[in-house]
C-alpha positions as CSV (number, residue, x, y, z in Angstrom):
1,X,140.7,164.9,29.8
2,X,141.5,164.5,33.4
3,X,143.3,168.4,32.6
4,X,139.7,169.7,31.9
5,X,137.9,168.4,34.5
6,X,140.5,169.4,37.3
7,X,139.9,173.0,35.2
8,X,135.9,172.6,35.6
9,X,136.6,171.4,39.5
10,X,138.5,174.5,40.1
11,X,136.5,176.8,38.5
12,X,133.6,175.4,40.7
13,X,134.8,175.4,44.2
14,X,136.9,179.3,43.5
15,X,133.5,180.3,41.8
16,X,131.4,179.0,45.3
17,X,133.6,179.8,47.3
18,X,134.6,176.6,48.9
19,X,137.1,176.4,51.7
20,X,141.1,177.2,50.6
21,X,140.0,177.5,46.6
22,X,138.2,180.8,47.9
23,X,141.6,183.0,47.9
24,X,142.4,181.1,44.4
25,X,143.6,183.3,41.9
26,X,141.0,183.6,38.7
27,X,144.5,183.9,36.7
28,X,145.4,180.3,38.3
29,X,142.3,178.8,36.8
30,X,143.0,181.1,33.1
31,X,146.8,179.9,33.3
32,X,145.4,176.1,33.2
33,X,143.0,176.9,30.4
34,X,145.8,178.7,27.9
35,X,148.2,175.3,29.1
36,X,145.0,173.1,28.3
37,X,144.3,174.7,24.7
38,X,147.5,174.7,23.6
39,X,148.3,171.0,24.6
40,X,145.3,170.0,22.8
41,X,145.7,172.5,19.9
42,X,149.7,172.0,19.4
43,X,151.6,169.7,21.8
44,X,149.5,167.0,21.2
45,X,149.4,166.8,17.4
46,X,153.3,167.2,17.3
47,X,154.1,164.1,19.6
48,X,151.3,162.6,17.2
49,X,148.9,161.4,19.9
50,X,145.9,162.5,18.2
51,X,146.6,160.1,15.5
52,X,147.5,157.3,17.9
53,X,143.8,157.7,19.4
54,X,142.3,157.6,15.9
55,X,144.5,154.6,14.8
56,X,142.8,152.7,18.4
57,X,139.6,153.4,17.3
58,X,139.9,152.4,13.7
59,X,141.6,148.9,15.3
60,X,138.8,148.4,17.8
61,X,135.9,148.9,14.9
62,X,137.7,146.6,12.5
63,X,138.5,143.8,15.2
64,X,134.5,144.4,16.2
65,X,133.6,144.2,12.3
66,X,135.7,140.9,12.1
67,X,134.4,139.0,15.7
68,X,130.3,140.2,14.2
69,X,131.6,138.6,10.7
70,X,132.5,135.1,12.2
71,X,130.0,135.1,14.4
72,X,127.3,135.1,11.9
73,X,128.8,131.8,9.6
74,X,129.1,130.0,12.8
């Protein structure tokens, strides 16, 4: 996430023309895109973090499932 939005930032301050990001190269700003897709699209699912994500998730909703659960027979 933090990739994209230093992408969005970038493409905002070369796009108005703010101070040194004004001589930055469009292709700069492209290069970090192609790295960003295929991180997300390929790097990531090898190393397996896209299933470590959905494994936290699942966790958190059963552990918020169980705490509701006890709650209501106290």
């Amino acid at each position: 996430m933090p990739l994209i939005l230093l992408i969005a930032a970038l493409s905002g301050l070369r796009l108005f023309e703010v101070w040194r990001f004004a001589d930055l190269s469009w292709w700069t700003i492209v290069a970090l895109m192609v790295f960003a897709f295929v991180w997300f699209e390929f790097i990531e699912k090898i190393l397996g973090l896209d299933k470590k994500k959905e494994h936290n998730v699942l966790n958190s909703r059963r552990a918020a499932r169980v705490r509701q659960t006890f709650a209501k027979r106290r």
